[in-house]
Kinemage of the C-alpha trace (Angstrom):
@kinemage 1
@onewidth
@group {chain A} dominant
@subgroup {mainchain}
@vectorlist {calphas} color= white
{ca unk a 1} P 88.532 60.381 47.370
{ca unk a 2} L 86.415 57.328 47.889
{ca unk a 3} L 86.542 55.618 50.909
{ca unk a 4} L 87.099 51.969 49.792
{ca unk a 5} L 89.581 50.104 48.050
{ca unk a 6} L 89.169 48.018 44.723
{ca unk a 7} L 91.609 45.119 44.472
{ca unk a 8} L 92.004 41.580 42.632
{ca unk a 9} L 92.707 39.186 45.475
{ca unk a 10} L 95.398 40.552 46.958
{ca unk a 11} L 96.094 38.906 50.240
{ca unk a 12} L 95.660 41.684 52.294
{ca unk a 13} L 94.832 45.092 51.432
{ca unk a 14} L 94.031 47.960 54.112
{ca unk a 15} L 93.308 51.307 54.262
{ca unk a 16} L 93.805 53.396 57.713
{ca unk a 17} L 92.798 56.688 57.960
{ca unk a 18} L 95.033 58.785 59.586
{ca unk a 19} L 92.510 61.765 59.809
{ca unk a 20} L 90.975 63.741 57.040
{ca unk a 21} L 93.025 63.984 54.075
{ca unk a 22} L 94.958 61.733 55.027
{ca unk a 23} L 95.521 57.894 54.466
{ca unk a 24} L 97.974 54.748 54.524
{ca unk a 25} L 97.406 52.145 52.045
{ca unk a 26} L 98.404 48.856 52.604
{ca unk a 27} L 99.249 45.630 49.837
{ca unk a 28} L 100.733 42.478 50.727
{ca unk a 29} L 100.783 40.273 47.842
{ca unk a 30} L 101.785 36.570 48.785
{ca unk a 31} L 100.392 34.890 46.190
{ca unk a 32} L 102.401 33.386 43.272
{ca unk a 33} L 101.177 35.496 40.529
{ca unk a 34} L 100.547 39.527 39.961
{ca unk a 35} L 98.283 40.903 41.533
{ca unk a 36} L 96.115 44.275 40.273
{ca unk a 37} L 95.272 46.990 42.628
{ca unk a 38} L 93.108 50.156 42.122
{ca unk a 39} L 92.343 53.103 43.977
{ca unk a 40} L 90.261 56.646 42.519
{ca unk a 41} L 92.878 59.321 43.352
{ca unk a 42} L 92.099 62.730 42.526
{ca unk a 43} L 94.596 65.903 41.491
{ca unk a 44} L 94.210 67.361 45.166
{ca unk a 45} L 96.587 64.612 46.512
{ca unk a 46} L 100.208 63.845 46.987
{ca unk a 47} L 100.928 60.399 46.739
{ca unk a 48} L 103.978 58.835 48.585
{ca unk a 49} L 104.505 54.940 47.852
{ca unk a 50} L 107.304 52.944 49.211
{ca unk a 51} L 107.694 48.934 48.272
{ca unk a 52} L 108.984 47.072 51.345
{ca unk a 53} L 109.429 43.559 49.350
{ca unk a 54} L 109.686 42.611 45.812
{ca unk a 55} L 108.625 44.807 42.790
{ca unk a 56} L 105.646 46.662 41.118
{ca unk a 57} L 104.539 48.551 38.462
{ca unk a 58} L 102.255 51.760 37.981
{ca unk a 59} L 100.264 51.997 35.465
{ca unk a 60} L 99.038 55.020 33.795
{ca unk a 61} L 96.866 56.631 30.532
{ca unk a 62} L 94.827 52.985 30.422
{ca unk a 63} L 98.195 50.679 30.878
{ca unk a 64} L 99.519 52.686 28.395
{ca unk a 65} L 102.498 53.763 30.414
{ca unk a 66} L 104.397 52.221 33.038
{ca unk a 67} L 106.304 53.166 35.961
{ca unk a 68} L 108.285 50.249 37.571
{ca unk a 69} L 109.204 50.381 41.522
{ca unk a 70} L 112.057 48.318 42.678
{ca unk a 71} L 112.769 46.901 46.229
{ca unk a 72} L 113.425 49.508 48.608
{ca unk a 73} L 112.473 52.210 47.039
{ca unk a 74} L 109.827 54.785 47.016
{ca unk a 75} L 108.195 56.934 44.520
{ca unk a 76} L 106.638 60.714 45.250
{ca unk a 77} L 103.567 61.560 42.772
{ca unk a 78} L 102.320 65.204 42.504
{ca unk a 79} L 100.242 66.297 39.717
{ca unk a 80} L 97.653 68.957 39.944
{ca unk a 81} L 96.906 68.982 36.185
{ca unk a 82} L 95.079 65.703 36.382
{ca unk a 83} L 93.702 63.020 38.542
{ca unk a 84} L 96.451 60.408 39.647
{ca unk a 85} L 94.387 57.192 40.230
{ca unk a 86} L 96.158 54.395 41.858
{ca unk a 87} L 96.962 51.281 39.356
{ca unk a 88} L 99.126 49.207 40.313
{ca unk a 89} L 100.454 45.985 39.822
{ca unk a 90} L 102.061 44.302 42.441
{ca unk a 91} L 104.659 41.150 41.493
{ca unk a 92} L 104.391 38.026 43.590
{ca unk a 93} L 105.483 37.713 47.132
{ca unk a 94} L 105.772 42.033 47.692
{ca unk a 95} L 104.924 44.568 49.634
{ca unk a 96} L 103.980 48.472 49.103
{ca unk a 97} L 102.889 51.005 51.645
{ca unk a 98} L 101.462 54.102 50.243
{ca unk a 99} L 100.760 57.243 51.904
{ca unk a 100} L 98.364 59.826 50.450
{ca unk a 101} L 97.749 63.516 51.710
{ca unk a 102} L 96.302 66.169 50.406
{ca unk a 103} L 97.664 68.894 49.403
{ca unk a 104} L 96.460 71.756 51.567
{ca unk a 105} L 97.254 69.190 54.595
{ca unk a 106} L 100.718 68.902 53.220
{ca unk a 107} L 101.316 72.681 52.757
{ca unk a 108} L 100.133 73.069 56.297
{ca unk a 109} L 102.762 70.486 57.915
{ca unk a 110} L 105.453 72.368 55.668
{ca unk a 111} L 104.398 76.007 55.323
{ca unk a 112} L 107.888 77.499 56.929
{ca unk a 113} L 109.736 74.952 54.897
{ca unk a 114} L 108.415 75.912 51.407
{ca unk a 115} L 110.853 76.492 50.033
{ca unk a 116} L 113.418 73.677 51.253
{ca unk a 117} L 110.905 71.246 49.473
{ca unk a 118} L 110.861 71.518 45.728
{ca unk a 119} L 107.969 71.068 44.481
{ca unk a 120} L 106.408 73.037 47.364
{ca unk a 121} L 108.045 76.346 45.842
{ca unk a 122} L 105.517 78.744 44.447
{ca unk a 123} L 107.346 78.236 40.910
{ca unk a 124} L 106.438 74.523 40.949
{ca unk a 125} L 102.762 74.400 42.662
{ca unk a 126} L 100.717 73.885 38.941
{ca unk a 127} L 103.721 71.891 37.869
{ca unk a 128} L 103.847 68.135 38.002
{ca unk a 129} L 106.197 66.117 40.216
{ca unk a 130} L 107.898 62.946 40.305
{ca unk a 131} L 110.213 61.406 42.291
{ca unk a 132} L 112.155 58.257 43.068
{ca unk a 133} L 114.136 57.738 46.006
{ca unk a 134} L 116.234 54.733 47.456
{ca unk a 135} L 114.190 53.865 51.581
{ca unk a 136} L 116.707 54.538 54.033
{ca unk a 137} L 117.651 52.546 56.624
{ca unk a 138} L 115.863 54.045 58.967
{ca unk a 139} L 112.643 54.439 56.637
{ca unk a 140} L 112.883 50.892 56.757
{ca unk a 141} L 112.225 50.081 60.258
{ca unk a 142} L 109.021 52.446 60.455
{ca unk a 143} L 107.476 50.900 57.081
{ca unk a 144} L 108.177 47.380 58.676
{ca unk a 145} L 106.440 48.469 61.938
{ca unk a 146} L 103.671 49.625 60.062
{ca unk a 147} L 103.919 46.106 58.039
{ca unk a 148} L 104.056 43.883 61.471
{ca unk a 149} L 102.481 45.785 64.122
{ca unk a 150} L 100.913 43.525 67.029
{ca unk a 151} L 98.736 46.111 69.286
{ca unk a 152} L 95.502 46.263 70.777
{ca unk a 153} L 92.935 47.815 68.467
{ca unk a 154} L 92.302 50.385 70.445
{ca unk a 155} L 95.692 52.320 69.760
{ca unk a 156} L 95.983 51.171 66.589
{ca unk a 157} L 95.113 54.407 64.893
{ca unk a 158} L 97.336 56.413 66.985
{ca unk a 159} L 100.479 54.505 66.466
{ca unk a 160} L 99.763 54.661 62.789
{ca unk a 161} L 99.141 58.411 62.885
{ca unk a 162} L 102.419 58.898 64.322
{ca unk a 163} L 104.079 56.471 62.150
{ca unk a 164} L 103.000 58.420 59.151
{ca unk a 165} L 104.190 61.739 60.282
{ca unk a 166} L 107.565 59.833 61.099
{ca unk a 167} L 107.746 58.466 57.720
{ca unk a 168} L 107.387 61.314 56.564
{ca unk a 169} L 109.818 63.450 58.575
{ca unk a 170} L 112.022 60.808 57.390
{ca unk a 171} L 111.552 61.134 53.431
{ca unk a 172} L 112.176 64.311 53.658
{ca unk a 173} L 115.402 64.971 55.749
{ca unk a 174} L 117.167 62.560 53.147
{ca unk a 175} L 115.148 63.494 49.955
{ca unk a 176} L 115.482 66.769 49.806
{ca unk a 177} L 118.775 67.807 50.019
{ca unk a 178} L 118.703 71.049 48.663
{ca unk a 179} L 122.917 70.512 47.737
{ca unk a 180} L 122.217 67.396 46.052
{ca unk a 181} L 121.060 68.183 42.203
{ca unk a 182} L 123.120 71.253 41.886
{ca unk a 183} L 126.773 68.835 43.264
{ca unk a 184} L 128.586 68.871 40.293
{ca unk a 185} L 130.771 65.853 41.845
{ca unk a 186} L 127.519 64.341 41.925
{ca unk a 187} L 126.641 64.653 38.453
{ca unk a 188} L 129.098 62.325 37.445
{ca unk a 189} L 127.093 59.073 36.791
{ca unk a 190} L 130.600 57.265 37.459
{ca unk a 191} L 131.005 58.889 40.960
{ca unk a 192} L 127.336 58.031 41.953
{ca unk a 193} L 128.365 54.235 41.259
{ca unk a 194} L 131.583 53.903 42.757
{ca unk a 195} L 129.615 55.633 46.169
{ca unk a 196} L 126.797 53.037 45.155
{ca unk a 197} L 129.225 50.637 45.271
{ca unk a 198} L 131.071 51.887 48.670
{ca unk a 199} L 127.492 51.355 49.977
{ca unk a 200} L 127.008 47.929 48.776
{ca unk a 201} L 130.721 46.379 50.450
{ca unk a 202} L 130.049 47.876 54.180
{ca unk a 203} L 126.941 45.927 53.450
{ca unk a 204} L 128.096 42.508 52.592
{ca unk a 205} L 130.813 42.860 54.812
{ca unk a 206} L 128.545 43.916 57.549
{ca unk a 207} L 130.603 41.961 60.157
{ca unk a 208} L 133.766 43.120 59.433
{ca unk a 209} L 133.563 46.308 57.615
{ca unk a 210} L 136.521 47.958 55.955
{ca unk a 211} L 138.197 51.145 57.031
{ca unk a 212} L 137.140 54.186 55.396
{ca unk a 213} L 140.765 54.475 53.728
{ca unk a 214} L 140.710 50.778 52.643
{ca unk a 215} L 136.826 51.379 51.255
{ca unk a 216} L 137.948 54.837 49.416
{ca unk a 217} L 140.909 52.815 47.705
{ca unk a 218} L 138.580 49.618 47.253
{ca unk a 219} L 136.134 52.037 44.990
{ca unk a 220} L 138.382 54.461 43.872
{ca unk a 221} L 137.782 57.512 44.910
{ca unk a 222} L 139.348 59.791 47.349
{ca unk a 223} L 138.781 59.933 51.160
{ca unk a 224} L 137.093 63.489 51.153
{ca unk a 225} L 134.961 62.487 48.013
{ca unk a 226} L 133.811 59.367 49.419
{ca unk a 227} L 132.298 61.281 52.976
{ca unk a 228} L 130.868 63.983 50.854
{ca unk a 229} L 128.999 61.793 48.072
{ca unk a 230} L 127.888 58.824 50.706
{ca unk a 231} L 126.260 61.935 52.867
{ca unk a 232} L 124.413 63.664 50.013
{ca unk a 233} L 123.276 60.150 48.704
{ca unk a 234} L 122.670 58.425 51.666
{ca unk a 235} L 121.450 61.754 54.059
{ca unk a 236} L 124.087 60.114 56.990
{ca unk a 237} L 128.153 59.212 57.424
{ca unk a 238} L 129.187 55.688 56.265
{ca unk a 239} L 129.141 54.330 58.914
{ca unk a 240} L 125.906 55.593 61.022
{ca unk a 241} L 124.443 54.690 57.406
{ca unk a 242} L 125.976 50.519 58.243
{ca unk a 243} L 125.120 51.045 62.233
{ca unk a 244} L 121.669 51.694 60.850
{ca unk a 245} L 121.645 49.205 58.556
{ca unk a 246} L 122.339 46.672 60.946
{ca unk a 247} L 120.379 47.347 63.535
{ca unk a 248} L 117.634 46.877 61.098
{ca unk a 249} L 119.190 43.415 59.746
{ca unk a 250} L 119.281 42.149 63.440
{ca unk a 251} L 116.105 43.211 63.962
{ca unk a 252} L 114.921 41.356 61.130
{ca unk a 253} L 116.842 38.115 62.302
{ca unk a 254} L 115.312 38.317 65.847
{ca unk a 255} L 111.980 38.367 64.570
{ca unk a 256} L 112.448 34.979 62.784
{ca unk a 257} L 113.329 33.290 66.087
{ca unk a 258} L 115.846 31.412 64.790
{ca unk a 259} L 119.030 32.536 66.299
{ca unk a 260} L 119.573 33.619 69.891
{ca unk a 261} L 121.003 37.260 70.890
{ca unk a 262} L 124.945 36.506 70.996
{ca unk a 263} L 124.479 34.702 67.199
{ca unk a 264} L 122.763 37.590 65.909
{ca unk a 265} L 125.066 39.957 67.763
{ca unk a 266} L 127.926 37.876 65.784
{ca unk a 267} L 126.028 38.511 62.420
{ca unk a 268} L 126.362 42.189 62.381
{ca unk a 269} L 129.881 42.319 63.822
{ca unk a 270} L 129.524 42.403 67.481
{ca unk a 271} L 132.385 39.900 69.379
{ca unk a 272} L 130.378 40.732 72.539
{ca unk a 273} L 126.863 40.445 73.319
{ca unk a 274} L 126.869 43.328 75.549
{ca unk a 275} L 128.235 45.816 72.946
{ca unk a 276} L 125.390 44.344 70.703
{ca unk a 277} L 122.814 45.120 73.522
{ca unk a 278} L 124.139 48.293 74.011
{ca unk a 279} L 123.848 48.934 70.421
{ca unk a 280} L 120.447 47.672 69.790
{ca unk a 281} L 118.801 49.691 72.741
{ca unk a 282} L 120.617 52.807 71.423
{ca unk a 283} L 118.463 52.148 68.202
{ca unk a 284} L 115.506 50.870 69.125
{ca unk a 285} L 115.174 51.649 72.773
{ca unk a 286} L 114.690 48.131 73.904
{ca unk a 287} L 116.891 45.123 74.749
{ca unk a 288} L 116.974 42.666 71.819
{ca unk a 289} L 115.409 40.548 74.256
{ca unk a 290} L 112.279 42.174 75.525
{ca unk a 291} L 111.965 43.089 71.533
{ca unk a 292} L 112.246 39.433 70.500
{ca unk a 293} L 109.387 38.635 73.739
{ca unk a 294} L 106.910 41.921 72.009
{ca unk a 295} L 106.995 40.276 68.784
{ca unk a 296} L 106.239 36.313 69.248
């Protein structure tokens, strides 16, 4: 694996090595047209990519082939048949964060967890494996740490190292649920919407979310259905999946600077800035405050 990246103007592109066999890529595209990015990976690897912002598309056998990646999603690629290098092309205005380990490092973190993780299993190890994967929440808030960090260079490798391994702790208590293929509720390409759907109205309606009853009548499906399908989608309950969710969205408003703690508190549904406080510390183990002082 080479130790440099080739790119075509891309804004900012960084590689940090997290030790050996291990690395975080790093592509911020803010231009106003595509941008190409390359990167010699070789079949000992597994690649983890996650786009933060807008869209991109891999590229494979010469351009041949493509693989798109949408917003807030990430994409697992395992194949020890061939050499996997890293084309990409990344839209305007978006972000991707990719992780690469190899794979005796990755066996090693995992080794008493083979076979919970699929393409770990001693049936799968010469087979190919891809995966896509919606970024949780909570995904979310490490890959935008590892986006808009603001430390002294001196630490900067260690909070990335431990960033990585929490990224990846994270992937993998949501994308592997062992329950999840084999659900035969879950099969049902109509059932997977409507809980798509359940997902998308405690989202919009953030601030005053519907009861789970009014939400399971709202998409159609029953109470019991609903809890079961938004866990084994989602890896968490409805609504630790929305607390989550808008933690991260206040954190996001904070950082612009434009709205003060008891209007940001009101955003995400909180009549009292306390509550809000109480809420955001819970999550992030600081005061919306002293988070809003770290980062400007």
């Amino acid at each position: 694996m080479e130790d440099h990246l080739k790119n075509n103007a891309v804004s900012i592109s960084e590689e940090i090595k997290i030790e050996d066999g291990f690395f975080i890529l790093k592509f911020q595209n803010d231009t106003s047209e595509d941008k190409l990015m390359s990167r010699d990976i070789d079949n000992s690897f597994i690649q983890f990519h996650f786009n933060v912002k807008g869209g991109s598309k891999f590229l494979f056998n010469n351009g041949n082939y493509e693989l798109p990646l949408a917003e807030e999603n990430s994409l697992l690629l395992y194949n020890p048949q061939q050499d996997l290098p890293l084309n990409v092309s990344l839209a305007s205005e978006s972000w991707l964060i990719s992780l690469v380990i190899s794979i005796k490092k990755f066996h090693a973190l995992f080794s008493q967890e083979a076979d919970y993780i699929t393409f770990l299993s001693s049936d799968n190890k010469d087979k190919k494996y891809y995966k896509d994967a919606p970024i949780t929440p909570s995904m979310a808030v490490v890959l935008n740490q590892l986006m808009n960090f603001n430390l002294t260079p001196s630490i900067k490798n260690l909070y990335f190292k431990a960033k990585a391994f929490e990224l990846l702790s994270l992937y993998f208590n949501k994308a592997e649920n062992p329950d999840l293929e084999q659900c035969p509720f879950l099969s049902d390409e109509e059932n997977i919407k409507k809980i798509r759907k359940a997902k998308d109205i405690v989202i919009a309606r953030m601030a005053e979310p519907p009861s789970l009853q009014e939400l399971s009548d709202e998409i159609g499906l029953s109470l019991k259905k609903l809890k079961e399908g938004f866990k084994q989608i989602y890896g968490d309950s409805v609504y630790s999946f929305l607390f989550d969710y808008k933690m991260e969205y206040a954190r996001k408003l904070l950082e612009t600077g434009e709205y003060n703690v008891n209007e940001v508190g009101l955003k995400v549904g909180y009549s009292t800035a306390s509550h809000f406080i109480a809420g955001f510390k819970k999550k992030f183990g600081t005061t919306p405050k002293k988070y809003t002082l770290s980062v400007n």
